[in-house]
C-alpha positions as CSV (number, residue, x, y, z in Angstrom):
1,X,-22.3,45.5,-46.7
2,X,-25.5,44.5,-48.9
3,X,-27.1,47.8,-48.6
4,X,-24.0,48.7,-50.2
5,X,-25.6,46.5,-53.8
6,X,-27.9,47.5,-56.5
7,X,-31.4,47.0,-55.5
8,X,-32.6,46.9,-59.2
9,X,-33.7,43.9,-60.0
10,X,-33.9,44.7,-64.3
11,X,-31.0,45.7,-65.9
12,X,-30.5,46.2,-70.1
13,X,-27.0,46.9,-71.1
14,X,-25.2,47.2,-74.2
15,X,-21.6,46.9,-75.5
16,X,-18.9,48.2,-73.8
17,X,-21.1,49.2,-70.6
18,X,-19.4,48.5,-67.1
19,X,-20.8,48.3,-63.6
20,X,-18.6,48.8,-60.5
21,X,-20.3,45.9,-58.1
22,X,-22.2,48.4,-56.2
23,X,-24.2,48.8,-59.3
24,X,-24.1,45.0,-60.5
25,X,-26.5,42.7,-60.1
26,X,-26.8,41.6,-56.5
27,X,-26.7,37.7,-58.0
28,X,-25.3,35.9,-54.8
29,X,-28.3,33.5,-53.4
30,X,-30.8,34.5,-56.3
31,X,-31.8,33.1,-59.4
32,X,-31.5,35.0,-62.9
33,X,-32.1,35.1,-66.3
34,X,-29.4,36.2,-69.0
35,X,-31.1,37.6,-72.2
36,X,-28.4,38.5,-74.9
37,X,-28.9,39.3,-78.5
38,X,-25.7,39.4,-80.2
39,X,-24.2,39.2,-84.0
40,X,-21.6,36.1,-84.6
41,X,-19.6,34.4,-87.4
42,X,-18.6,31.2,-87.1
43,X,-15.2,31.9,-86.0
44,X,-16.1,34.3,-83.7
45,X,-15.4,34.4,-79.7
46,X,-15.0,36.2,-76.2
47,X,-17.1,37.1,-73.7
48,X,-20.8,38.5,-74.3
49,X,-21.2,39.5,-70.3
50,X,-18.9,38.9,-67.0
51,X,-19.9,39.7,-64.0
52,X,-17.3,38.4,-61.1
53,X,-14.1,36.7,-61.5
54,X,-12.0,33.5,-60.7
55,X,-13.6,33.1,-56.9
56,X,-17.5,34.1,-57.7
57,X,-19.0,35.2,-60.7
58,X,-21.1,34.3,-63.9
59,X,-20.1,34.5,-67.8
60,X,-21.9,34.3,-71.1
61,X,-19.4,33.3,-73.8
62,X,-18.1,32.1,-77.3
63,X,-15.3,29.4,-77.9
64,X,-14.7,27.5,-80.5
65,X,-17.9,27.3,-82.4
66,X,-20.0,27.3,-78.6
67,X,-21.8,29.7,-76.6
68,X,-21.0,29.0,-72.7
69,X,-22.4,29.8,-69.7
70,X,-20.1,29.5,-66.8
71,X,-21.0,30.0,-62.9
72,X,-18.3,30.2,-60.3
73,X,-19.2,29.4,-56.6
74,X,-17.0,28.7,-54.0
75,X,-17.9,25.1,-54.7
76,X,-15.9,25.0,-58.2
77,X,-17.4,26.1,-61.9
78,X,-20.2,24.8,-64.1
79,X,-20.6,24.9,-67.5
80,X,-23.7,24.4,-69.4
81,X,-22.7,25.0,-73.5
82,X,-25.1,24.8,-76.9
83,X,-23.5,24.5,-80.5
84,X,-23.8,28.3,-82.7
85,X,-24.6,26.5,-85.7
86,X,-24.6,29.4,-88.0
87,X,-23.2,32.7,-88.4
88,X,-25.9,36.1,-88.0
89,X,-28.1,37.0,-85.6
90,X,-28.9,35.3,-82.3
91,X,-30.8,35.1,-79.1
92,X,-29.1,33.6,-76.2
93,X,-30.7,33.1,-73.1
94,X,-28.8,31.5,-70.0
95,X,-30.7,30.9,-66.5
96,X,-29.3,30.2,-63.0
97,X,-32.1,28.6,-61.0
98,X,-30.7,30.0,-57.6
99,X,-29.7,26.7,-56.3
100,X,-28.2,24.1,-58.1
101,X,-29.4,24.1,-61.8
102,X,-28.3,25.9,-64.8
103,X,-29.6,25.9,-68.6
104,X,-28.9,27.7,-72.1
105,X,-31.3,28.4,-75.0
106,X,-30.2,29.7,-78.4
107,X,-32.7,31.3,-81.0
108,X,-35.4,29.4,-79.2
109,X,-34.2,26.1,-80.1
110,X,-31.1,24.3,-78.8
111,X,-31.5,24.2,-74.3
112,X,-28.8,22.6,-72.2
113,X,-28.9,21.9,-68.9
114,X,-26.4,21.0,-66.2
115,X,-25.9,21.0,-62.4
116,X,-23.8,23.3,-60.7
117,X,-21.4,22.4,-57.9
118,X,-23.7,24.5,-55.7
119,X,-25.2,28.3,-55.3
120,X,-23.3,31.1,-55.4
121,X,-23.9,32.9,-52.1
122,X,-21.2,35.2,-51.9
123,X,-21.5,38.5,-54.4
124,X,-18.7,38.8,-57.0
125,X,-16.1,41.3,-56.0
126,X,-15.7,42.5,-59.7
127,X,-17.9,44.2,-61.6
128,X,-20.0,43.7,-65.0
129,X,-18.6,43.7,-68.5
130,X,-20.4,43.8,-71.5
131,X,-18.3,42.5,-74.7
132,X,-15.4,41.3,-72.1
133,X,-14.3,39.8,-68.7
134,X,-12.2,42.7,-67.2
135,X,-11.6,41.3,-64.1
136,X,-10.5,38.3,-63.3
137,X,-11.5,35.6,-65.4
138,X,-14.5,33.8,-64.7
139,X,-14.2,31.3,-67.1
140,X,-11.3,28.9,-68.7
141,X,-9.7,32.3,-70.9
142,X,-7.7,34.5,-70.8
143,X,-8.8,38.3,-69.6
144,X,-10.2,40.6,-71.4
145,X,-11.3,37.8,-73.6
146,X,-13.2,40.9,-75.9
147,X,-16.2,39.5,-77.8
148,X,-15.4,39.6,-82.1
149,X,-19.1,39.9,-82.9
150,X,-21.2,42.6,-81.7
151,X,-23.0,42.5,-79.2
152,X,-26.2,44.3,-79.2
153,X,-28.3,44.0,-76.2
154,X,-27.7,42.0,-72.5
155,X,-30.9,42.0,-70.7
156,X,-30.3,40.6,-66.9
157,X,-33.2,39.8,-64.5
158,X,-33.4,38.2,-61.2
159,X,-35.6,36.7,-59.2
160,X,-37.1,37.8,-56.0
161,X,-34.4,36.7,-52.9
């Protein structure tokens, strides 16, 4: 079933894009790097990017006043989160080490790190969503969850397996 997955190992998205999980990131057992450049007020929320739902998955998103980043294994959910001090423009990047550990950066200056309940080795059955979770939910919201900013760039890399 793997040759069935995306063997790209770069992908740059922007709002409202979708990939069926044959063309998703093949994330299960590899470490990657989330890169999103987005627009938020300070009341702003939803999801930036999804990819998986409420069994497997990863999501980058905004609740009240923090910018999340959520991995879902079969071991249970981690959360590593960084205060959005300010409305306008930000950079947000959001790593999964491949193992166990995960950490957020935003605009270069605020990094959080946590420990996730273990690797994800199983790929996602659901897609990717930019600017929403259309699947089932990967993290504690409701779905679609749509982003109230604008997104305007979701740049996803992984590691070699």
């Amino acid at each position: 079933m793997d040759d069935m997955l995306s063997k790209e190992t770069r992908f740059t998205l922007r709002a409202g894009d979708h990939l069926d999980r044959s063309e998703a990131p093949a994330i299960a057992g590899r470490a990657f790097t989330i890169t999103a450049k987005f627009e938020a007020d300070t009341d702003s929320k939803g999801v930036l990017v999804a990819q998986g739902g409420t069994a497997h998955g990863c999501a980058l998103f905004l609740a009240d006043g923090k910018l999340c980043f959520v991995l879902r294994s079969s071991s249970g959910a981690a959360t590593v989160t960084a205060t959005l001090s300010q409305a306008g423009a930000h950079k947000a990047v959001a790593r999964f080490d491949g193992k166990i550990g995960l950490s957020l950066k935003v605009d270069n200056q605020l990094e959080s790190n946590a420990t996730a309940r273990g690797p994800m080795t199983t790929m996602p059955v659901d897609g990717l969503d930019i600017g929403a979770d259309n699947g089932g939910a990967v993290g504690p919201y409701a779905k679609p969850n749509k982003f109230t900013g604008r997104v305007e760039s979701v740049v996803i890399e992984l590691a070699e397996p």
